[in-house]
N, CA and C atoms as an extended XYZ file, in Angstrom:
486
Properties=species:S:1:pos:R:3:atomname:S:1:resname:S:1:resid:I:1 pbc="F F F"
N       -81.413     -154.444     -196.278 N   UNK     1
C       -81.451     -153.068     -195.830 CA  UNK     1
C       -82.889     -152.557     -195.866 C   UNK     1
N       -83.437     -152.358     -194.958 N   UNK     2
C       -84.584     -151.361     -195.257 CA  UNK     2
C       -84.599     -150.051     -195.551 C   UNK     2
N       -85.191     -150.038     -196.534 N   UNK     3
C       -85.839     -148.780     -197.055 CA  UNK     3
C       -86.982     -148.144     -196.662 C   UNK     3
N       -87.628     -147.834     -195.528 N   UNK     4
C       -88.423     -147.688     -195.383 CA  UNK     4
C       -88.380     -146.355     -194.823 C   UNK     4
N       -88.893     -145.243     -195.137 N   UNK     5
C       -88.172     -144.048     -194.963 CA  UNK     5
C       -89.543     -143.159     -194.195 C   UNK     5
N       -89.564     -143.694     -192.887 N   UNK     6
C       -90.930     -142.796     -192.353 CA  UNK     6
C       -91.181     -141.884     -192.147 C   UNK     6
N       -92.002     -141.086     -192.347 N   UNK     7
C       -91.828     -139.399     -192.010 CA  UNK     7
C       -92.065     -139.239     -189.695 C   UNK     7
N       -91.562     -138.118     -189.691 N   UNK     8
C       -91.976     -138.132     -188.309 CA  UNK     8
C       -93.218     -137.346     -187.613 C   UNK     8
N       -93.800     -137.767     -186.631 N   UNK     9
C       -95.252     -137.642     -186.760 CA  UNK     9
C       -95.293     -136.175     -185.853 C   UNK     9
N       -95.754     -135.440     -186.624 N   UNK    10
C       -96.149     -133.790     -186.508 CA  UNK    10
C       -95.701     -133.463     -184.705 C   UNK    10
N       -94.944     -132.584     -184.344 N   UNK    11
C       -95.185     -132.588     -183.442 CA  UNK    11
C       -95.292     -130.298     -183.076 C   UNK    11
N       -95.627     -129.981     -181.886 N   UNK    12
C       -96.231     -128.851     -182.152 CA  UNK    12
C       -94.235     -128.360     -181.519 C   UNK    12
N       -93.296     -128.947     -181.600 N   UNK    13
C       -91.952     -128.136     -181.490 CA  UNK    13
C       -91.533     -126.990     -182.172 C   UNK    13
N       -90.969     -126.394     -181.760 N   UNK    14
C       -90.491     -125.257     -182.321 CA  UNK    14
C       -88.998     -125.523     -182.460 C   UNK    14
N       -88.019     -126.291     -182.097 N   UNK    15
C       -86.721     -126.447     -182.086 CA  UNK    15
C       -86.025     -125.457     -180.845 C   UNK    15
N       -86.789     -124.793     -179.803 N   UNK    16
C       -86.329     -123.944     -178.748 CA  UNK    16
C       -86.785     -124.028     -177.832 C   UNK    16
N       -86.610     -125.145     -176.817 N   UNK    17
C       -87.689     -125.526     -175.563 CA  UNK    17
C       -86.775     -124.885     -174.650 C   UNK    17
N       -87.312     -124.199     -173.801 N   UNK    18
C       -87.068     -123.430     -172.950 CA  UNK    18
C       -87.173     -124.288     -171.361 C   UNK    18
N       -88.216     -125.807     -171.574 N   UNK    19
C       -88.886     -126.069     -170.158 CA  UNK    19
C       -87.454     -127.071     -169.953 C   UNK    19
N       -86.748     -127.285     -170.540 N   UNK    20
C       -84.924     -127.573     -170.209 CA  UNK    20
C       -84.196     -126.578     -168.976 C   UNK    20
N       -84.854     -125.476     -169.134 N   UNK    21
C       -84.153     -124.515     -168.161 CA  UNK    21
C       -85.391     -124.134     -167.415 C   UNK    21
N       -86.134     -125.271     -166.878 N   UNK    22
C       -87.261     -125.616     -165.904 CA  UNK    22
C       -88.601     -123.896     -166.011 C   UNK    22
N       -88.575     -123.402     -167.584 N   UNK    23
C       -90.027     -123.049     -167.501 CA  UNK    23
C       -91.353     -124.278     -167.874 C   UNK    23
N       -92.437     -123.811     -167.037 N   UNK    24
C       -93.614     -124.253     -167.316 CA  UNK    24
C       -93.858     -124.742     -168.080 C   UNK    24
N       -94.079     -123.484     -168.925 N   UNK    25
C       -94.550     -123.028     -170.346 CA  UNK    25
C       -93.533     -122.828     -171.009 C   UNK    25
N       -93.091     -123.775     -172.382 N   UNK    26
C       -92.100     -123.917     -173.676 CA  UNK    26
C       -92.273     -122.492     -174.096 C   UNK    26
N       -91.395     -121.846     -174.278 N   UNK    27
C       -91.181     -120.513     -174.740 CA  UNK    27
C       -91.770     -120.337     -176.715 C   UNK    27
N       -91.266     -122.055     -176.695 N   UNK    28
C       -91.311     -122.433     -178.250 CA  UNK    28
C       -92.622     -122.776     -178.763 C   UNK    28
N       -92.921     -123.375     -178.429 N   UNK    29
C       -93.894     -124.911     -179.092 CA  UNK    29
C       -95.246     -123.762     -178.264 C   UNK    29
N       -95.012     -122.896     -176.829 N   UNK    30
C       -96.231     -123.365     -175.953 CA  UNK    30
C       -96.679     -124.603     -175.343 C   UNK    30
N       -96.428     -125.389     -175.132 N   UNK    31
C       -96.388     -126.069     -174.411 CA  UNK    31
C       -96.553     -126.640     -172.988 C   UNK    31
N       -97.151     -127.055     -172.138 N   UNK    32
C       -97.115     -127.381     -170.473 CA  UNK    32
C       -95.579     -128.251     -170.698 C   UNK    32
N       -94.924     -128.208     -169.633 N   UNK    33
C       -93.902     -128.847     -169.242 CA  UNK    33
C       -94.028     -130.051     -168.918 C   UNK    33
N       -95.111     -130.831     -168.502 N   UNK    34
C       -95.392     -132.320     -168.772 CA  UNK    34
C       -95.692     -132.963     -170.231 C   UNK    34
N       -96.279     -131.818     -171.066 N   UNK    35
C       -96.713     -132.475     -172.311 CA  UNK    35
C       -95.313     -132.987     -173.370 C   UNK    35
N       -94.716     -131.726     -173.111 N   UNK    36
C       -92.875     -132.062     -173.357 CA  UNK    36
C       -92.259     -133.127     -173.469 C   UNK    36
N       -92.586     -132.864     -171.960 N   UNK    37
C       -91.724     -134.266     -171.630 CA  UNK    37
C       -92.832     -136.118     -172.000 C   UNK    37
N       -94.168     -135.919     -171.869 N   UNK    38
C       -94.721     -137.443     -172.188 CA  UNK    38
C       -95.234     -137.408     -173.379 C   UNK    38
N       -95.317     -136.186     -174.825 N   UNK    39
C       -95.650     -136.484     -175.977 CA  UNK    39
C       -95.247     -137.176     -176.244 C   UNK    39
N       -94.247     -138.262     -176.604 N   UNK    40
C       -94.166     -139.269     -176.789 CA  UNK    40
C       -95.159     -140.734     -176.823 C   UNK    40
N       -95.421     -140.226     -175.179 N   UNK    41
C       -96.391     -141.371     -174.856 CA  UNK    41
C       -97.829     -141.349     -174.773 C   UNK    41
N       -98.098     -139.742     -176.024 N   UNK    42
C       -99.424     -139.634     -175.404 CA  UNK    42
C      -100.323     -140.413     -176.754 C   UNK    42
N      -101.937     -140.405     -176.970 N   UNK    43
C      -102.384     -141.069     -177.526 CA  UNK    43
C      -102.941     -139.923     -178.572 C   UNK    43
N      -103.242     -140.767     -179.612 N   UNK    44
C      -103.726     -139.823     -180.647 CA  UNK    44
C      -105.051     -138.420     -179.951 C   UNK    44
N      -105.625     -139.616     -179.083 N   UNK    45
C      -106.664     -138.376     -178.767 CA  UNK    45
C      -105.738     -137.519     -177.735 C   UNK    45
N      -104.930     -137.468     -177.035 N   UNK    46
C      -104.223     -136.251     -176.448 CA  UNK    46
C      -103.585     -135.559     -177.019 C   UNK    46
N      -102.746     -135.969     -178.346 N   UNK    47
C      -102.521     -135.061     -179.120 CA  UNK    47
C      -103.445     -134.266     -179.291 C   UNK    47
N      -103.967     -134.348     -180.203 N   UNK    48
C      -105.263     -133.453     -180.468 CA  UNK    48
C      -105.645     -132.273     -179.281 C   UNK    48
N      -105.883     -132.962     -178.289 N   UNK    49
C      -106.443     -132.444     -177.381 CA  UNK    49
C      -105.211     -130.760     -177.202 C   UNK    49
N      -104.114     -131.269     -177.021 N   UNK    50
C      -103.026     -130.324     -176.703 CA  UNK    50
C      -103.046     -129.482     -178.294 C   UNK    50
N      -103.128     -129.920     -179.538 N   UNK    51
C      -102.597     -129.591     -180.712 CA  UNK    51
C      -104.343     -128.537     -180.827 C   UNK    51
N      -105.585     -128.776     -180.192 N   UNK    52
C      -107.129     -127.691     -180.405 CA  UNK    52
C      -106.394     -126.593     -179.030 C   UNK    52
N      -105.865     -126.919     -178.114 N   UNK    53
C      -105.710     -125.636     -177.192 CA  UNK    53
C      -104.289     -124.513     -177.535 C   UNK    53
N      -103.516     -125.535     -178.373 N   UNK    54
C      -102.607     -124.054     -179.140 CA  UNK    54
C      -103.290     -123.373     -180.329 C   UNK    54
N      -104.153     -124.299     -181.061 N   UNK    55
C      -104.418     -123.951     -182.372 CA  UNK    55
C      -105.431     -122.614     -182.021 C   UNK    55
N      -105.900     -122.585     -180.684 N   UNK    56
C      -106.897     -121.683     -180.734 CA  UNK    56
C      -106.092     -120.705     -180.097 C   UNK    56
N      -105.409     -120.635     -179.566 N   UNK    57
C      -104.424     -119.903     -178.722 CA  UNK    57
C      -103.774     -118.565     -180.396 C   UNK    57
N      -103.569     -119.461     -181.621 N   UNK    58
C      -103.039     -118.534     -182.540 CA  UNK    58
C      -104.047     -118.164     -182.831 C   UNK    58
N      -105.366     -118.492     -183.067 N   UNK    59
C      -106.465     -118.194     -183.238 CA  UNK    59
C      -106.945     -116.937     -183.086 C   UNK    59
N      -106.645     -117.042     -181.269 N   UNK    60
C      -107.482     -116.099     -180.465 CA  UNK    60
C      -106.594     -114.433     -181.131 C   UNK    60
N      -104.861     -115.068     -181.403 N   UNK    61
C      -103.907     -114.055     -181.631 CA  UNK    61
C      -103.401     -113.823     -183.031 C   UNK    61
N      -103.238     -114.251     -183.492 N   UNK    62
C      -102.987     -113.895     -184.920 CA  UNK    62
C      -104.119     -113.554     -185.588 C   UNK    62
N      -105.166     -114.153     -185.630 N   UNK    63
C      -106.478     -113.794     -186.822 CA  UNK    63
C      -106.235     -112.396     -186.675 C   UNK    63
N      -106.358     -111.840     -185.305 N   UNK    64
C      -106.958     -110.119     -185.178 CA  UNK    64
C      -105.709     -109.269     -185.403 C   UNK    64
N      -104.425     -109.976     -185.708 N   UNK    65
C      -103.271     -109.315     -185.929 CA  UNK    65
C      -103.117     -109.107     -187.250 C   UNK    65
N      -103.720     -110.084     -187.923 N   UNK    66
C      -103.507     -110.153     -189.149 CA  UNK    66
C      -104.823     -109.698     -190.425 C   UNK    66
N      -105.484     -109.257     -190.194 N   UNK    67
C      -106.917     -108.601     -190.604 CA  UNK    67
C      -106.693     -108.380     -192.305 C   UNK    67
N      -106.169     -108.796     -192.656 N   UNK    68
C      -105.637     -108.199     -194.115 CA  UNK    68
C      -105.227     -109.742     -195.195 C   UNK    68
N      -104.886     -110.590     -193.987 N   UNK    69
C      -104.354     -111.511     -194.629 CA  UNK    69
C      -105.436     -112.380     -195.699 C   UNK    69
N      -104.465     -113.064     -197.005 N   UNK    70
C      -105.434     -114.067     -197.446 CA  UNK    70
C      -105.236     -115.467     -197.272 C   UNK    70
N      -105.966     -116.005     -196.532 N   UNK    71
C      -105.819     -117.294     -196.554 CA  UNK    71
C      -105.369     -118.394     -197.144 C   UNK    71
N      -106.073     -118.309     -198.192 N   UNK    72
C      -106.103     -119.580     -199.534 CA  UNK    72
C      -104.588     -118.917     -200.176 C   UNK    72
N      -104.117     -117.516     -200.424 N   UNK    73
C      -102.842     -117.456     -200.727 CA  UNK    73
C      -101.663     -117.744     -199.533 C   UNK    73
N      -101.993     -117.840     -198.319 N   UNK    74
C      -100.947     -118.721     -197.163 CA  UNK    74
C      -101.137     -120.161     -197.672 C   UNK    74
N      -102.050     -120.724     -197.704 N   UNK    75
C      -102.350     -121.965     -197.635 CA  UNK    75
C      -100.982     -122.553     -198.588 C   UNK    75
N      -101.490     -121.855     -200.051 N   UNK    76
C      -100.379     -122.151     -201.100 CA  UNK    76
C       -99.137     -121.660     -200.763 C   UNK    76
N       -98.537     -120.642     -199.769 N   UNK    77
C       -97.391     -120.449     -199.693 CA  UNK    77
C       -97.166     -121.184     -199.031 C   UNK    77
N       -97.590     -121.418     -197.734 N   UNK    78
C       -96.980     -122.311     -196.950 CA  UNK    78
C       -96.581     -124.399     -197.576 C   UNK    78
N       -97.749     -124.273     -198.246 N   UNK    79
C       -97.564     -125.673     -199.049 CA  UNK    79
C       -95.909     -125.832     -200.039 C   UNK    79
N       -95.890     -124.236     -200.785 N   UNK    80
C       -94.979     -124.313     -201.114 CA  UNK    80
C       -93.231     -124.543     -201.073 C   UNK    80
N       -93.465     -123.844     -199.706 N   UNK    81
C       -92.256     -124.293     -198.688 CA  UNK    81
C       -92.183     -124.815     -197.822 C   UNK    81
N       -93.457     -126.348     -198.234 N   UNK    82
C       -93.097     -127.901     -197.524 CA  UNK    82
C       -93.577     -127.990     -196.064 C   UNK    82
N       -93.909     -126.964     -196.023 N   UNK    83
C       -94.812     -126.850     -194.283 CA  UNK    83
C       -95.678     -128.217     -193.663 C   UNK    83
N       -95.054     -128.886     -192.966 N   UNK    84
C       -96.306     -130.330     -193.065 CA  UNK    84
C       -97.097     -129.845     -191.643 C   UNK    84
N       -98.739     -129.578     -192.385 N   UNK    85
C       -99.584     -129.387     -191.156 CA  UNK    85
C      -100.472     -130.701     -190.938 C   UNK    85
N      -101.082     -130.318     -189.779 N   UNK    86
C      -102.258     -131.569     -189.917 CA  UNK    86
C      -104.058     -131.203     -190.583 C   UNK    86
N      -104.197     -132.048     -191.079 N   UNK    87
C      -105.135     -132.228     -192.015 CA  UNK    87
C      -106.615     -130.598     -190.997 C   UNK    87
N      -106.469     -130.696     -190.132 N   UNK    88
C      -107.561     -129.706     -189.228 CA  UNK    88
C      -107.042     -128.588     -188.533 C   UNK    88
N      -105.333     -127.950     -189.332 N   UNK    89
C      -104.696     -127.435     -189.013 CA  UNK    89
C      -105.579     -125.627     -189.228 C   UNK    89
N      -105.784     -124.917     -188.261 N   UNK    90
C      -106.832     -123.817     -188.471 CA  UNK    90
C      -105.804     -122.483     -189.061 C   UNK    90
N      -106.774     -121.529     -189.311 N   UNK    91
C      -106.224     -120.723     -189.691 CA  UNK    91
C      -105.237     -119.507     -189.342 C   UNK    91
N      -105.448     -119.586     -187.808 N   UNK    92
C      -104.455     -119.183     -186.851 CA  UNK    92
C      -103.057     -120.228     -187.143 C   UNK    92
N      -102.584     -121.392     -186.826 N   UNK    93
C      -101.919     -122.196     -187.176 CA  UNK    93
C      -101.130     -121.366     -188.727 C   UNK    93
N      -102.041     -121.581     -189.924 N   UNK    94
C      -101.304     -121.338     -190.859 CA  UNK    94
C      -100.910     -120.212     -191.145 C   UNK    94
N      -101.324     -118.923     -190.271 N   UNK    95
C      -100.799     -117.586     -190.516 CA  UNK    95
C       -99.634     -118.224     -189.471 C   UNK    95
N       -99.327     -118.429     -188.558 N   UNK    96
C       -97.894     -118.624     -187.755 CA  UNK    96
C       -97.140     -119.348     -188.639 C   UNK    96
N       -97.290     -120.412     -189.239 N   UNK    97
C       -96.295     -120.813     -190.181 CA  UNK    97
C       -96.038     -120.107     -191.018 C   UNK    97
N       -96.744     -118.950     -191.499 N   UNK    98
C       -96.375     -118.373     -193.044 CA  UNK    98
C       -95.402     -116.876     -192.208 C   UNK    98
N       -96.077     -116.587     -190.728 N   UNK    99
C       -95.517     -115.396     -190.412 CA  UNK    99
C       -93.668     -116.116     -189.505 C   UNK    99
N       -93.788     -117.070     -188.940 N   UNK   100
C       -92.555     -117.688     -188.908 CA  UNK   100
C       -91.447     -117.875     -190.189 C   UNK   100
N       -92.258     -117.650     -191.037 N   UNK   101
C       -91.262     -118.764     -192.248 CA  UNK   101
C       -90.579     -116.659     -192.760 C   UNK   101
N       -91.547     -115.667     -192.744 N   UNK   102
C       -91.438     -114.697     -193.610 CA  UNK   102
C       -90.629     -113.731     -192.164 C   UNK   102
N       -90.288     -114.614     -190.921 N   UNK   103
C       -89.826     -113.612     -189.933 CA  UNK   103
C       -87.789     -113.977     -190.092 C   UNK   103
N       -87.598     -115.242     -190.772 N   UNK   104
C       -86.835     -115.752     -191.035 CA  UNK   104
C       -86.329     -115.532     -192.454 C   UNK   104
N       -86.913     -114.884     -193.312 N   UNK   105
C       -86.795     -114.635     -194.498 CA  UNK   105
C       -88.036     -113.685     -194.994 C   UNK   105
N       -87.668     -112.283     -194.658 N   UNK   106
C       -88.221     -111.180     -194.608 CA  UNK   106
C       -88.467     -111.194     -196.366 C   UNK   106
N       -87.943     -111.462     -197.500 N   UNK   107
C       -88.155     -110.966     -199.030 CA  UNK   107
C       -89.104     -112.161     -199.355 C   UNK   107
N       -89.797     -112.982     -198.498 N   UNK   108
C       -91.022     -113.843     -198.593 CA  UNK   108
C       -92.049     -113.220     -198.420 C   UNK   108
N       -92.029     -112.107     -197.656 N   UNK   109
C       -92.960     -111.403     -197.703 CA  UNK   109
C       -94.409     -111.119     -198.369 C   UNK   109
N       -94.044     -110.553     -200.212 N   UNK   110
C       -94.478     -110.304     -200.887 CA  UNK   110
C       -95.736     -111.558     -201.226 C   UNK   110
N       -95.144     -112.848     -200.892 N   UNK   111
C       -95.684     -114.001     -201.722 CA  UNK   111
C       -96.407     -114.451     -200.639 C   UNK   111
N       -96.053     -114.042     -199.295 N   UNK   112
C       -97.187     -115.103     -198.293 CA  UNK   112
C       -98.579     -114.730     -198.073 C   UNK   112
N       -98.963     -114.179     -198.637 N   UNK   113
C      -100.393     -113.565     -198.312 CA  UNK   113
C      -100.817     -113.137     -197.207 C   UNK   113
N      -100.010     -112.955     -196.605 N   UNK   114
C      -100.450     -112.276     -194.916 CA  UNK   114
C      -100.512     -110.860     -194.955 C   UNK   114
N      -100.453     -110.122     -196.039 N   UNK   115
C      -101.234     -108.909     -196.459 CA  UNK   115
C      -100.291     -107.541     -195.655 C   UNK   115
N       -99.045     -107.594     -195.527 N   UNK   116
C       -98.156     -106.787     -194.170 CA  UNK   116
C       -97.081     -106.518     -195.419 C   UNK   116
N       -96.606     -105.121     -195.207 N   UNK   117
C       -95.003     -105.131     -195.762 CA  UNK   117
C       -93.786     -105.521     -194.842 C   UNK   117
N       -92.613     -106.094     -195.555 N   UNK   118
C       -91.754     -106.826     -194.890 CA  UNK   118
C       -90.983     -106.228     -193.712 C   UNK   118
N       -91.449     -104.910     -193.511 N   UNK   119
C       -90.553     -103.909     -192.443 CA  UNK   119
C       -91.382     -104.167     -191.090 C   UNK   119
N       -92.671     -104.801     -191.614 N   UNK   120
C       -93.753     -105.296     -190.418 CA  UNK   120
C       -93.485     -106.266     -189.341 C   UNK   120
N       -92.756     -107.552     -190.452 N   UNK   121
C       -92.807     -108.738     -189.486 CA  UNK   121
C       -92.090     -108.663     -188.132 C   UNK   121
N       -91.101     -107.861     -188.400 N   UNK   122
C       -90.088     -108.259     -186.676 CA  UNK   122
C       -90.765     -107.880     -185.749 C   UNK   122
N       -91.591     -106.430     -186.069 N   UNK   123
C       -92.529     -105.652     -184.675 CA  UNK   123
C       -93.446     -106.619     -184.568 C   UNK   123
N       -94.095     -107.098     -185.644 N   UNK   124
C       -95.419     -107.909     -185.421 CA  UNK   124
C       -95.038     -109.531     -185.032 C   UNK   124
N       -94.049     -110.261     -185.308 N   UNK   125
C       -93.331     -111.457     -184.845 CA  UNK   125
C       -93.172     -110.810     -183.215 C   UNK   125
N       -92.263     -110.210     -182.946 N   UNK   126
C       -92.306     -109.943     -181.122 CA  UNK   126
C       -93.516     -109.317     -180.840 C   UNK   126
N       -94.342     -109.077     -181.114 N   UNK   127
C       -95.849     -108.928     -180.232 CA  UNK   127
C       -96.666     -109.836     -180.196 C   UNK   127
N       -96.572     -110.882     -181.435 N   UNK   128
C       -97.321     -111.740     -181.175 CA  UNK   128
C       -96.808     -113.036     -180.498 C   UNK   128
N       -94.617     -112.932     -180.156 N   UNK   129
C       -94.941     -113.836     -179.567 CA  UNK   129
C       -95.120     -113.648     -177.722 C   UNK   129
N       -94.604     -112.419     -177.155 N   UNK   130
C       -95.306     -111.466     -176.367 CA  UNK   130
C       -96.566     -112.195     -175.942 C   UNK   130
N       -97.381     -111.355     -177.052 N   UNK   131
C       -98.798     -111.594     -176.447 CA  UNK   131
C       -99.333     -113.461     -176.476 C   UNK   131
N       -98.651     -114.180     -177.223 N   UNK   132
C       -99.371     -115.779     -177.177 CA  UNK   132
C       -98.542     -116.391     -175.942 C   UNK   132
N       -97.512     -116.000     -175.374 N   UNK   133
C       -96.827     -116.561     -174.013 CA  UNK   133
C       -97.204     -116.342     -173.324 C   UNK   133
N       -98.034     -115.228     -172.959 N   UNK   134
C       -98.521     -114.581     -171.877 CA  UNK   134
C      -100.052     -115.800     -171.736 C   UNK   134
N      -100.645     -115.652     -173.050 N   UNK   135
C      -101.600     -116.644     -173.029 CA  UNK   135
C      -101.549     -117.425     -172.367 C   UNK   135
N      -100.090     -118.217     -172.922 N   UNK   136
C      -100.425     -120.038     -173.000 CA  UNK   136
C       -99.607     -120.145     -171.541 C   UNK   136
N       -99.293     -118.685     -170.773 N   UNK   137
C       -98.667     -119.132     -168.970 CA  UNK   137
C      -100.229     -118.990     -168.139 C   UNK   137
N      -100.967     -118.374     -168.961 N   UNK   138
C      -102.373     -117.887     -168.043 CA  UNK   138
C      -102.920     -119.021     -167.876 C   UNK   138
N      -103.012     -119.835     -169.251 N   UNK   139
C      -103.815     -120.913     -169.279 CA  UNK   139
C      -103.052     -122.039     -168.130 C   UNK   139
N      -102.145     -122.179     -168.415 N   UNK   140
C      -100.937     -123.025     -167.510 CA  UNK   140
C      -101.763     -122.755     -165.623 C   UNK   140
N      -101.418     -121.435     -165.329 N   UNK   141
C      -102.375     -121.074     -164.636 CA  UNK   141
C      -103.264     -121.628     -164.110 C   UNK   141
N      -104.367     -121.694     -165.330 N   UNK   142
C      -105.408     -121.489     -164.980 CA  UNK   142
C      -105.603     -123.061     -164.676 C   UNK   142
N      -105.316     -124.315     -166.007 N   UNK   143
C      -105.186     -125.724     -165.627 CA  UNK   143
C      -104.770     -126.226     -164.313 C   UNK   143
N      -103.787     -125.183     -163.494 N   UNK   144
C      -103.311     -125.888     -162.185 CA  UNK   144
C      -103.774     -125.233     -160.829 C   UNK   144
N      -104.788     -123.555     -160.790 N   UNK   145
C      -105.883     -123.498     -159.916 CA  UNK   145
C      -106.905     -124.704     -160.204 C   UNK   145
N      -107.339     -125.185     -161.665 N   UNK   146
C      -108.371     -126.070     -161.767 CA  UNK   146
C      -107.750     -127.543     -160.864 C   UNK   146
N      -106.451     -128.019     -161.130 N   UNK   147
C      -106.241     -128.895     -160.372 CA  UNK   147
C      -106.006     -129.160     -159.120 C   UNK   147
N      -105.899     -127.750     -158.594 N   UNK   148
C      -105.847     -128.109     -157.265 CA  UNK   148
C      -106.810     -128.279     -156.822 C   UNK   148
N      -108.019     -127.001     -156.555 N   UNK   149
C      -109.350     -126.527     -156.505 CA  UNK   149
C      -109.778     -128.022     -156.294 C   UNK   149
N      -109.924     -129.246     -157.837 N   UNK   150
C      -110.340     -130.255     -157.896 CA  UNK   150
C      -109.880     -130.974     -156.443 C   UNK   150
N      -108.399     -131.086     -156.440 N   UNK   151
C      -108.055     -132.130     -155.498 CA  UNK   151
C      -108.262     -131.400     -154.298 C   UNK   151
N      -108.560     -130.020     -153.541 N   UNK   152
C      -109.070     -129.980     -152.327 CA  UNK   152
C      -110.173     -130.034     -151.891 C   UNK   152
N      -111.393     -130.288     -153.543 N   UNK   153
C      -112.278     -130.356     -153.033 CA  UNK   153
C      -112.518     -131.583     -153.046 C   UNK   153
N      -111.490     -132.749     -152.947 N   UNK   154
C      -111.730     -134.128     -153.067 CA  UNK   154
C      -110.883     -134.548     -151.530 C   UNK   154
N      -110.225     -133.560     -151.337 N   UNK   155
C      -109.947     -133.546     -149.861 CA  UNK   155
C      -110.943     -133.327     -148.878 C   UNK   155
N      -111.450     -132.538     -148.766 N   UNK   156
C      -112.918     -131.855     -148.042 CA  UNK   156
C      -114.194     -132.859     -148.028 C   UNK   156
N      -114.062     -134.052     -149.566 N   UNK   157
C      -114.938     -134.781     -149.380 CA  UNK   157
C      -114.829     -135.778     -148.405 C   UNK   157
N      -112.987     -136.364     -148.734 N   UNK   158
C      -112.689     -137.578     -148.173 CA  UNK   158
C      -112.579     -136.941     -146.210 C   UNK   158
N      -112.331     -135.976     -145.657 N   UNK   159
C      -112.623     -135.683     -144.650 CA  UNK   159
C      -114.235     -135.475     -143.805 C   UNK   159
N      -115.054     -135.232     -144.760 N   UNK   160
C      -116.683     -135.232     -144.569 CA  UNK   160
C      -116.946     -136.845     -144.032 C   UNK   160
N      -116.855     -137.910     -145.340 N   UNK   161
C      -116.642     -139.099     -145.101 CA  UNK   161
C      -116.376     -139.801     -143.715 C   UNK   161
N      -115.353     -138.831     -143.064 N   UNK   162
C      -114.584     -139.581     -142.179 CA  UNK   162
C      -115.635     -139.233     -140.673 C   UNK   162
């Protein structure tokens, strides 16, 4: 029998993918709707790559939501209730885990260091996830003017050529 009991390797899910009912953009995770579907097959460096454009995405949105919060006391809350991040997991990142974990269990409040009373989180949970969807469809956006843009101007070349 093996015993070999592997953990599973981080992934940015939320348990609520939305791109099942053909959005873009994962309602959950944030996500592109290809990354969804080929994380599986992608390589350590694309992880990453996808795991620096959400991390900054909470970045850009939580830090300024959260102006009060203490860090090093999330760090320990979130450690405490088993949160597995990755080792370059930023500080946007760990206020969403501590403000996820305390939107689900409002009397956590007190202990997560995110510096808010508990009557806060639901208004401040729906604005921030509001405002980070809106983000991560702009960016969606913005990746697929960049891809086209690219491929017509690789059209325009291969017609010059001709």
């Amino acid at each position: 029998m093996n015993t070999d009991r592997r953990i599973a390797s981080l992934t940015p899910c939320a348990g609520r993918c939305s791109t099942v009912f053909g959005d873009s953009v994962c309602r959950g995770c944030r996500r592109f709707n290809h990354e969804v579907i080929q994380w599986n097959t992608y390589t350590t460096e694309q992880h990453t790559v996808v795991w620096q454009r959400l991390d900054a995405q909470l970045n850009q949105i939580l830090v300024p939501m959260l102006p009060h919060a203490n860090l090093a006391q999330v760090e320990t809350f979130i450690l405490s209730k088993r949160i597995r991040l990755r080792d370059d997991a930023t500080a946007g990142r760990k206020l969403y885990h501590a403000l996820k974990l305390c939107e689900k269990n409002r009397h956590l409040t007190d202990h997560s260091g995110l510096g808010i009373h508990y009557k806060h989180v639901r208004p401040l949970w729906d604005e921030f996830e509001h405002r980070v969807l809106a983000l991560a469809k702009a960016s969606y956006d913005l990746a697929f003017l960049r891809a086209d843009g690219m491929s017509q101007h690789l059209l325009n070349l291969d017609e010059e050529d001709e």
